[in-house]
C-alpha positions as MATLAB code, in Angstrom:
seq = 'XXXXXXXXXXXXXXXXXXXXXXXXXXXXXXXXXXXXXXXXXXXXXXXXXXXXXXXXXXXXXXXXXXXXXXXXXXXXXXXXXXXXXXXXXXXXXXXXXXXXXXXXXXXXXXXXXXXXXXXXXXXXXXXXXXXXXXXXXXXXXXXXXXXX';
ca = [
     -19.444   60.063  -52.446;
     -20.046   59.070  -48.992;
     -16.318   58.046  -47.470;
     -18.111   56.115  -44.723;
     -19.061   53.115  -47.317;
     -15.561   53.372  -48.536;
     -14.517   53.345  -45.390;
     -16.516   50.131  -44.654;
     -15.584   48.160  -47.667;
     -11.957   48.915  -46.918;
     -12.487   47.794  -43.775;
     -14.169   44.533  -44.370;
     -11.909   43.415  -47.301;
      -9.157   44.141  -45.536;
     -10.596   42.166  -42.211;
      -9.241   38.430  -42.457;
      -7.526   38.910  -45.116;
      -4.710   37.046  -46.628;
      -1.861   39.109  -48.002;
      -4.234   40.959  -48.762;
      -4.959   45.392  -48.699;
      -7.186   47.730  -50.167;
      -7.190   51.916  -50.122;
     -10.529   53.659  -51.423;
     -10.523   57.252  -51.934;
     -12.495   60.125  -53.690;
     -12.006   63.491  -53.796;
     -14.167   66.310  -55.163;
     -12.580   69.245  -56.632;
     -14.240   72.757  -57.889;
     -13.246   73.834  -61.580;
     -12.736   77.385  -61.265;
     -11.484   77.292  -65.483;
      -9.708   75.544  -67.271;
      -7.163   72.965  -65.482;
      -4.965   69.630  -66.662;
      -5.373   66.129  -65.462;
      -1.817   66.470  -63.969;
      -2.933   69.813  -61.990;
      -5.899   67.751  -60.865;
      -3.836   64.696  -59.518;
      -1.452   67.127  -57.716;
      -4.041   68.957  -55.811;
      -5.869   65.682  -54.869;
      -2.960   63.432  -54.085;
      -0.115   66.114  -53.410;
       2.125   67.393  -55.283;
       4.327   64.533  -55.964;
       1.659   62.667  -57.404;
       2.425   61.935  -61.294;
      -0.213   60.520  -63.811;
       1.543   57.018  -65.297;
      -1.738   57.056  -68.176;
      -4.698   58.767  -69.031;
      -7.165   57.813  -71.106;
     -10.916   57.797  -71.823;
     -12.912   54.889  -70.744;
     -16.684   53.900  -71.584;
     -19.519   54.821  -68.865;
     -20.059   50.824  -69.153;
     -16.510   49.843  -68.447;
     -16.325   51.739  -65.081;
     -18.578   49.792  -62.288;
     -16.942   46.328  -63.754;
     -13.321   47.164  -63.242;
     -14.183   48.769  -59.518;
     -15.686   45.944  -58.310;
     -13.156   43.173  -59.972;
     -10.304   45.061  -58.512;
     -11.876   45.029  -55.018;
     -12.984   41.588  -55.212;
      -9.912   40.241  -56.442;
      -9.895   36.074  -55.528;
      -6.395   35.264  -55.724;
      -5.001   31.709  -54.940;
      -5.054   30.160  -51.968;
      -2.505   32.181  -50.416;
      -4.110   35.746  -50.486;
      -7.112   37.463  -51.476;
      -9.837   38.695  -49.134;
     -11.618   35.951  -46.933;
     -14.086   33.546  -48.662;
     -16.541   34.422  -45.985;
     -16.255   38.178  -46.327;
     -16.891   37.891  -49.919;
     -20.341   36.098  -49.229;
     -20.775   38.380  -46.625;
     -24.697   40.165  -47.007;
     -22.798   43.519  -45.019;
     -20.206   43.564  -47.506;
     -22.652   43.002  -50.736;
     -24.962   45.577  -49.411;
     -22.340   48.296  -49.126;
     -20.871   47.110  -52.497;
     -24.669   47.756  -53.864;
     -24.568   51.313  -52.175;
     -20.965   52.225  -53.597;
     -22.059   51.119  -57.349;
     -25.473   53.463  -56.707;
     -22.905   56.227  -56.211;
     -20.262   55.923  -58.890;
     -23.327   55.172  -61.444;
     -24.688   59.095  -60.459;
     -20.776   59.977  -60.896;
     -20.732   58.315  -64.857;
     -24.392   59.569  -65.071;
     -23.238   63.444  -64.238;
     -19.776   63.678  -66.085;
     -19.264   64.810  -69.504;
     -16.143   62.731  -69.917;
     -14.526   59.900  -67.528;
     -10.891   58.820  -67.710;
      -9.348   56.042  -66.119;
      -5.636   56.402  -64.693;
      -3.038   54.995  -62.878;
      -0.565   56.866  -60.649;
       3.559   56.186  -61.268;
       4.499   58.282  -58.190;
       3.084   60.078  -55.280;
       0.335   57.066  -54.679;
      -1.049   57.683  -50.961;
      -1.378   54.034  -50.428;
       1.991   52.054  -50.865;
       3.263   51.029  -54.417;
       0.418   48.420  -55.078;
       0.264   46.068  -58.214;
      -3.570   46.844  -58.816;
      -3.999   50.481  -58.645;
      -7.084   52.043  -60.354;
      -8.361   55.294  -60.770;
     -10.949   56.997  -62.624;
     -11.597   60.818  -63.280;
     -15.541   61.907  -63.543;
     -15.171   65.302  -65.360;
     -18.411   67.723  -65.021;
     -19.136   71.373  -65.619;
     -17.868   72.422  -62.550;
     -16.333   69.986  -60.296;
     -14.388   66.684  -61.087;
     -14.014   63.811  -58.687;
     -10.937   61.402  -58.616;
     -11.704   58.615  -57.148;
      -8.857   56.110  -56.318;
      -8.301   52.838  -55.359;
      -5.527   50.110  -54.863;
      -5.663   46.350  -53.982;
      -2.338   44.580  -53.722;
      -1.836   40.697  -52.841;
];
């Protein structure tokens, strides 16, 4: 996953917005055996992180609920700027990041979705979504959070 376009959509959403903030993060983590989803959150997030739910999600499912949580058009009073969601910069990067996480569904043997109770990197958030691409040997967790 190439943090640069995360860093860029972040960026952009965030630009002009109203009451408006989004993280994006992905890590990528060996499997050396056997390990739990908690283990997993702990060593990405730190160790107070704690898994609120787990649970397997459809290859389909995963692209759609990204991109509605980042483009989240709330009322009038927050929500990322009108112009920044027309914006061709921020469709093209959008384009790029769904390239990625479809090679991330395409590679992993399972995919989980999640939520995190405690230990969240970005403040407590009302939208927080995060997804777990199992493979052989290496899992990524790749989180994100939009909050109005």
């Amino acid at each position: 996953m190439d943090h640069r376009v995360l860093d860029d959509i972040v960026e952009m959403l965030n630009e002009g917005a109203w009451n408006y903030t989004v993280f994006l993060h992905c890590t990528e983590m060996p499997l050396l055996g056997p390990v739990s989803e908690s283990a997993l959150m702990k060593a990405a997030f730190g160790i107070d992180a704690v898994i609120g739910e787990i649970k397997e999600v459809e290859k389909a499912s995963v692209w759609p609920e990204i991109r509605d949580n980042l483009l989240y058009e709330g009322n009038h009073g927050c929500g990322p700027a009108p112009q920044t969601l027309r914006s061709a910069t921020l469709l093209g990067l959008l384009d790029v990041l769904k390239s990625e996480v479809a090679h991330l569904v395409d590679a992993a043997s399972t995919i989980e979705s999640f939520w995190l109770s405690e230990g969240d990197p970005a403040y407590r958030v009302y939208w927080d979504f995060g997804f777990l691409f199992m493979e052989k040997e290496v899992a990524h967790v790749f989180l994100g959070s939009s909050s109005d």
